[in-house]
N, C-alpha and C positions, 0 to 999 in steps of 0.2 A: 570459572570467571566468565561474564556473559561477553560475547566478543561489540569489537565499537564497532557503532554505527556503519560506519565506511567500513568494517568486513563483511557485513554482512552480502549474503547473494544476493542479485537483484535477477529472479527468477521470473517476478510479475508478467514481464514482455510489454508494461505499459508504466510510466513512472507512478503514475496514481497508484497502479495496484503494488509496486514494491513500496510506498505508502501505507498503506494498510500493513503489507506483512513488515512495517519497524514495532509493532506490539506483539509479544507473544502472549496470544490468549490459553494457551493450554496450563492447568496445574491451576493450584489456588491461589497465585498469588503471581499474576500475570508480568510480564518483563517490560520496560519501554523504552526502547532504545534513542530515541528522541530524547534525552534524560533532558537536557535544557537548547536555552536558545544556540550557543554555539553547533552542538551534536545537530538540532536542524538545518543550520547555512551550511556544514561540511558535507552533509548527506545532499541537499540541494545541490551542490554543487556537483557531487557525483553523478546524481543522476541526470544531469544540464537541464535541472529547473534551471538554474540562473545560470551567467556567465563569470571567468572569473573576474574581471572590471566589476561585476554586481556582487560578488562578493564582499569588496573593499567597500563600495558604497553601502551597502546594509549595516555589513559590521560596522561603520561609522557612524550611521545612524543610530543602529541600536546601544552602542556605547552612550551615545552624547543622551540618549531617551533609553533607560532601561525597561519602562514601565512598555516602549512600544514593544518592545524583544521577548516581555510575557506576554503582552496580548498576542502578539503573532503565532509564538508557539502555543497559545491558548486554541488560537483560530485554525491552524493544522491540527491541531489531536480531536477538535470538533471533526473538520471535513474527513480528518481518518475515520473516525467512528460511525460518522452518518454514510459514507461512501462504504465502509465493510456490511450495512445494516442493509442498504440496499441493494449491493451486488448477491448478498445471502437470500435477500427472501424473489431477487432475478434468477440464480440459475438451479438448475440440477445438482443437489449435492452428493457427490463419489459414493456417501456414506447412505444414501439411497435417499430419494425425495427431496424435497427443498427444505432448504438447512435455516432459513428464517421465517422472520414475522412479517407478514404483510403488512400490518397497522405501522409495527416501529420504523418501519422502511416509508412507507407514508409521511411519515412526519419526519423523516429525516431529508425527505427529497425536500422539505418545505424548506428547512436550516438550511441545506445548501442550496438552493435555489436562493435566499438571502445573501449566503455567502456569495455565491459569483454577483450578482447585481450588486453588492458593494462594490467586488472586483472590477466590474463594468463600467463605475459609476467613475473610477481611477483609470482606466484607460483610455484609449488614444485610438485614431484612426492614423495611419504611416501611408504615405506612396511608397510603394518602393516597387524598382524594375516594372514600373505602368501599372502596378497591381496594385488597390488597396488593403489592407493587412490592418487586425485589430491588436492592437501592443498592448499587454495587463503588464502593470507592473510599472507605472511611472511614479509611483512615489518609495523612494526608498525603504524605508521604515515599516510599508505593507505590500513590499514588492514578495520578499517569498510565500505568504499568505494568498497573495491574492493570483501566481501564475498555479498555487496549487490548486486553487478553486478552477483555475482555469482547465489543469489535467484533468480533474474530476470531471468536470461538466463534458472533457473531450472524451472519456472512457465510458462516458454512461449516455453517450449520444453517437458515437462513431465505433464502439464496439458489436461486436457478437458477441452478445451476452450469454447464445446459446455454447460458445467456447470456454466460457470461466468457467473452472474448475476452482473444488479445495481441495490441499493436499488431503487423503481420509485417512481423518482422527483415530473412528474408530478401527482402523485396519495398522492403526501405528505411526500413519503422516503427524505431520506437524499440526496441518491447519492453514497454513501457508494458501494463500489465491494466487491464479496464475491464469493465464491465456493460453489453451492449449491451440498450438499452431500446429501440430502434426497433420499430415497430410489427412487420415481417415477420422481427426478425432479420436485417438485412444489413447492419449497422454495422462498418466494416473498422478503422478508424481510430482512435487516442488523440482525435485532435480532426483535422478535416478541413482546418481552420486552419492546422493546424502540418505532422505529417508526410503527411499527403494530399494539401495542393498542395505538399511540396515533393517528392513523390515525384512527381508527375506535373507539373512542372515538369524535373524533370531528366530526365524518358521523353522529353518535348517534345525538348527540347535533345542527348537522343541522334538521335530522331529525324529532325530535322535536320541533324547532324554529317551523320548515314549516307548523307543524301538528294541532301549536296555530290554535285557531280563533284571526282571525284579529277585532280588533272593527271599528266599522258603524259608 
């Protein structure tokens, strides 16, 4: 049974990218943990996209307007899909070379560059502590949409792109993207917990198989 949303790990090291990893893309018939509007505002919350005061606001919004609570989750699995397309064809993939398309990533900076200028188009400038400050997110009903356009546009413009990693597929990871923060850069793994010992737990156990004698 596939675990909820709020189990999963939030490995990313940037809420955008544990975004991306709520789809599992591997196997034919990919997983999405996002399953509807509620699974998005409790994972937002987890990951302090929103506040909990903005939780009760949205949820009430999205109750009194169902139709905004699909379009919102319509518009997160957009920015998920265009933010996985170009972080892929941005970094070095584990599984050797770069793991996307250039073109699809292209046209996907276009979708969300749309997405956040809506986002933009809804917020606010705020004083606070002498500092101005730009607030996404003043309307309820497209407030989780629009602070997620906001992480994307902060991941794909204030990261080191040359840090992103994918867990590799083909060595047994997940798939899983992550921000490798190690100090030399040599973080392979989503979590070395999960597919790291279980990928060098089954090398073991082939190991081993191979190392039988065979009988005559």
């Amino acid at each position: 049974m596939p675990l909820d949303v709020c189990q999963l790990p939030l490995v990313g090291g940037h809420p955008a990218l544990d975004l991306v990893n709520t789809l599992e893309r591997g196997g034919e018939s990919p997983h999405d943990f996002l399953t509807d509007s509620s699974a998005l505002l409790r994972w937002s919350a987890r990951v302090g996209v929103v506040t909990d005061a903005e939780v009760d606001q949205v949820g009430r919004a999205w109750r009194d307007e169902p139709a905004a609570a699909h379009a919102g989750l319509a518009a997160v699995r957009d920015i998920r899909e265009g933010l996985h397309l170009v972080l892929l064809a941005a970094i070095t993939d584990a599984d050797c070379g770069t793991a996307g398309d250039p073109i699809a990533a292209g046209a996907a900076l276009v979708a969300l560059h749309q997405r956040w200028s809506g986002a933009a188009v809804r917020a606010r400038f705020v004083l606070d502590s002498s500092q101005v400050r730009m607030v996404y997110g003043t309307v309820p009903a497209m407030l989780v949409p629009d602070r997620i356009a906001e992480a994307a546009l902060d991941v794909m413009l204030t990261a080191d792109l040359t840090r992103v990693r994918r867990c590799p597929v083909l060595e047994g990871g997940c798939g899983w993207l992550f921000l490798d923060q190690s100090r030399n850069g040599s973080r392979r793994w989503c979590r070395m917990a999960d597919c790291g010992n279980a990928v060098k737990a089954r090398r073991l156990t082939e190991r081993r198989r191979a190392a039988r004698p065979t009988n005559s």
